[in-house]
N, C-alpha and C positions, 0 to 999 in steps of 0.2 A: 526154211526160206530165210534169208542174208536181208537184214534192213540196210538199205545203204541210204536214209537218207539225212544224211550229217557230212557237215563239212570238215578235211582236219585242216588247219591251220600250220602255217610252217611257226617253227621256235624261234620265240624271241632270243637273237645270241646276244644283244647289248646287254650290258649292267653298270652301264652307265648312268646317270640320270641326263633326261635329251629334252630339250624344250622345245614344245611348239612354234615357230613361226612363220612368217611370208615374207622372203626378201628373193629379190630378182639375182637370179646368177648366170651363169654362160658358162659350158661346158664344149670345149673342142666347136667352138662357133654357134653354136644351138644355146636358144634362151631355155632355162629354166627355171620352176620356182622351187628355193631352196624349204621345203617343210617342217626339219625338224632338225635339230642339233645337237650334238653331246663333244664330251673334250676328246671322244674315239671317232665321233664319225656324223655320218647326217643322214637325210630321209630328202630325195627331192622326186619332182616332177614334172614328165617334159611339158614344154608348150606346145600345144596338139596342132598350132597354125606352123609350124616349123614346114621350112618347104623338102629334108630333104629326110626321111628315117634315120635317126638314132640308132648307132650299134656300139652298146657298152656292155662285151662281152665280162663277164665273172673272171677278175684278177685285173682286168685290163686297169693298164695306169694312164692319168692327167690329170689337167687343171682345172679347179674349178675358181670359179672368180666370182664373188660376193659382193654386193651394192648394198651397203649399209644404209641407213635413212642421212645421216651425216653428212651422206658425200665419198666418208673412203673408201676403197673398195680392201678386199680379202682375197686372197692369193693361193689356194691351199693343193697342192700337189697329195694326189688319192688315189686310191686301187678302188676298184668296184666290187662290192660284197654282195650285191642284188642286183642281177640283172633289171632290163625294164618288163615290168608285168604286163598284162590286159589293161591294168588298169592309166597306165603311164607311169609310178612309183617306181624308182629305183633306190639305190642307195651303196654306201662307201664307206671306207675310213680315211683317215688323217695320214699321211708320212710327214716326217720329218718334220712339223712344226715348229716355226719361227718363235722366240719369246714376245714379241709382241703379238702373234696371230692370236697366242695361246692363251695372251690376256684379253681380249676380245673375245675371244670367245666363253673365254668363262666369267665376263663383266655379261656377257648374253645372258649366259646360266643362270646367274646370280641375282638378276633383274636388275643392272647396275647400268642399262641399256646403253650400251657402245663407248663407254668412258673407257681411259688409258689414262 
């Protein structure tokens, strides 16, 4: 008899180091909340009130656009690496990064919290 009761877990592909946070974003018109960061990519989550389903197929490319506490916002054109799950989680990488995004984002990392 076959125990099947265990869950597998998909592999962590980041080896980045990614920091937890909550900052509001907007993807292709849908709010989001952005969850977690690294200088390759991020971890977010949609807003479940959104009126119309979310389709961020695995490669698919756009924009995500980030609301700092500041005021500025973050601009950062991405491919989708995770689809959205059951749970609402999805997740991306970074193209092309601006040198100013790149410092933002790693003043995030660094707890250096939004400074340039």
């Amino acid at each position: 008899m076959v125990n099947r009761s265990f869950t597998v877990k998909p592999k962590e592909r980041r080896r980045d180091r990614r920091r937890q946070l909550q900052l509001s974003a907007e993807i292709e018109g849908h709010a989001v909340t952005l969850v977690d960061i690294s200088v390759a990519g991020f971890g977010a989550a949609i807003d479940a009130t959104g009126r119309a389903p979310l389709k961020l197929p695995l490669g698919h490319r756009s924009r995500l656009d980030v609301w700092l506490p500041d005021g500025r916002r973050i601009n950062l054109d991405i491919t989708i690496e995770r689809e959205i799950g059951p749970n609402g989680m999805f997740g991306g990488s970074f193209l092309d990064i601006s040198d100013e995004n790149f410092r933002l984002i790693e003043a995030i990392l660094m707890g250096r919290e939004y400074r340039v």
